[in-house]
NUPANU-354844 format. One record per residue (C-alpha): residue number from 1; x, y, z; chain. Coordinates in nm, 4 decimals. Example, Ala and Ser with C-alpha at 12.3 -4.5 7.8 and 13.67 -1.06 7.14 Angstrom:
BEGIN
r nr->1 xx->1.2300 yy->-0.4500 zz->0.7800 kette->A
r nr->2 xx->1.3670 yy->-0.1060 zz->0.7140 kette->A
***
This chain:
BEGIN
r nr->1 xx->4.3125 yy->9.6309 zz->8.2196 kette->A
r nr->2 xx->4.4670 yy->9.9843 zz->8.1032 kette->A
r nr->3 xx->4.5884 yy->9.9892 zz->8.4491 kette->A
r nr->4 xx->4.7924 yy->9.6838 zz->8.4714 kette->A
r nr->5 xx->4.9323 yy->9.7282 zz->8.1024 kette->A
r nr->6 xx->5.0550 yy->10.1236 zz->8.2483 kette->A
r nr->7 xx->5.2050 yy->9.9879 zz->8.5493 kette->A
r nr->8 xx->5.4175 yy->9.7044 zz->8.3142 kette->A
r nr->9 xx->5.4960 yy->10.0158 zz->8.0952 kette->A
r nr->10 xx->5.5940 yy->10.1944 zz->8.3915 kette->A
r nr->11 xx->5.8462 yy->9.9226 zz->8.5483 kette->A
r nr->12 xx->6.0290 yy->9.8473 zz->8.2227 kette->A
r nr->13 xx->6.1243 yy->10.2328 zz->8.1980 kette->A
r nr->14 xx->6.2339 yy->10.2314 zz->8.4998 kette->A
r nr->15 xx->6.4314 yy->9.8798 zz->8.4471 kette->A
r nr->16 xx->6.5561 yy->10.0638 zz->8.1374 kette->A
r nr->17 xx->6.7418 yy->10.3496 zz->8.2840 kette->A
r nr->18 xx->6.8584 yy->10.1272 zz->8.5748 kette->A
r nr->19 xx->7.0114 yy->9.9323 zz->8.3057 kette->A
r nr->20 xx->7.1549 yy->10.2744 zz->8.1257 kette->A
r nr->21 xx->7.2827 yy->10.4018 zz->8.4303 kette->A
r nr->22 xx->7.4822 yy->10.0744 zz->8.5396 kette->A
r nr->23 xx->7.6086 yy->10.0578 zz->8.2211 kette->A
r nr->24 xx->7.7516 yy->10.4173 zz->8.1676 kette->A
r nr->25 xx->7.8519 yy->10.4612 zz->8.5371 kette->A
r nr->26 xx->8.0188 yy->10.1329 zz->8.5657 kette->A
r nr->27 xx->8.0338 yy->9.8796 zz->8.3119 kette->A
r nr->28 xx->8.2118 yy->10.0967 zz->8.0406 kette->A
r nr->29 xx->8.4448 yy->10.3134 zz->8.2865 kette->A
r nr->30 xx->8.5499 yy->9.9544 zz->8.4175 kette->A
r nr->31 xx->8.6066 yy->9.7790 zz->8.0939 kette->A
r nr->32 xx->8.7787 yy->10.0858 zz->7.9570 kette->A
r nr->33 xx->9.0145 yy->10.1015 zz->8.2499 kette->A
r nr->34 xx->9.1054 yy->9.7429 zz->8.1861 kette->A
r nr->35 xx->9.1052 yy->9.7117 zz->7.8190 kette->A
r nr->36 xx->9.3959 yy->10.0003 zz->7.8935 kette->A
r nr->37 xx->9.5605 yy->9.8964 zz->8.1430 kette->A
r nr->38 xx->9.5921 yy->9.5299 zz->7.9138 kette->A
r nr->39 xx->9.7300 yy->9.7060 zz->7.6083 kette->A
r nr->40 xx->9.9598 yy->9.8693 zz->7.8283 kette->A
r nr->41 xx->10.0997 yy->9.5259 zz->8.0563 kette->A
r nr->42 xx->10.1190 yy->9.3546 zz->7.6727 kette->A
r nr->43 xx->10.3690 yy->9.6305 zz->7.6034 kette->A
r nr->44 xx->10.5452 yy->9.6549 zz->7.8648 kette->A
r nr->45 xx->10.5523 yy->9.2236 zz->7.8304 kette->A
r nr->46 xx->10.6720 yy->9.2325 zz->7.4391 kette->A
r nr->47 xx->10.9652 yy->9.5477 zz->7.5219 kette->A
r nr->48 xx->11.0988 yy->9.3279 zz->7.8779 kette->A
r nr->49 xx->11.1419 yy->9.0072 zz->7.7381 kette->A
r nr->50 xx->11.0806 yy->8.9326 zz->7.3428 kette->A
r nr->51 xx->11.1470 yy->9.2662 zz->7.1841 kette->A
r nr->52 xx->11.3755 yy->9.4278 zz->7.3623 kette->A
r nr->53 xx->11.3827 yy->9.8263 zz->7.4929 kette->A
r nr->54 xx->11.2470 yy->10.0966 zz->7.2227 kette->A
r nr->55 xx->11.5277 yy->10.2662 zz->7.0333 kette->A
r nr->56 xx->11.6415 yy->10.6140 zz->6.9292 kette->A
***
């Protein structure tokens, strides 16, 4: 019975830092990337067309 419960133990550690891992390796670097690169293209959008060019 020990057994069985050790082995469940065992495979949600390991589903734990499979989860870590694809988080911190590729789900934040991604977002981060694109929650940039979309603060940056809404810039560029409001100083091309409905603003107008920074000044002095």
């Amino acid at each position: 019975m020990s057994n069985h419960k050790d082995e469940i133990e065992e495979n949600n550690k390991s589903s734990e830092w499979k989860t870590f891992f694809l988080l911190t390796v590729c789900l934040f670097p991604v977002l981060s990337v694109a929650v940039i690169g979309a603060y940056g293209f809404s810039i560029w959008f409001l100083q091309m067309f409905i603003m107008g060019p920074p000044g002095h």
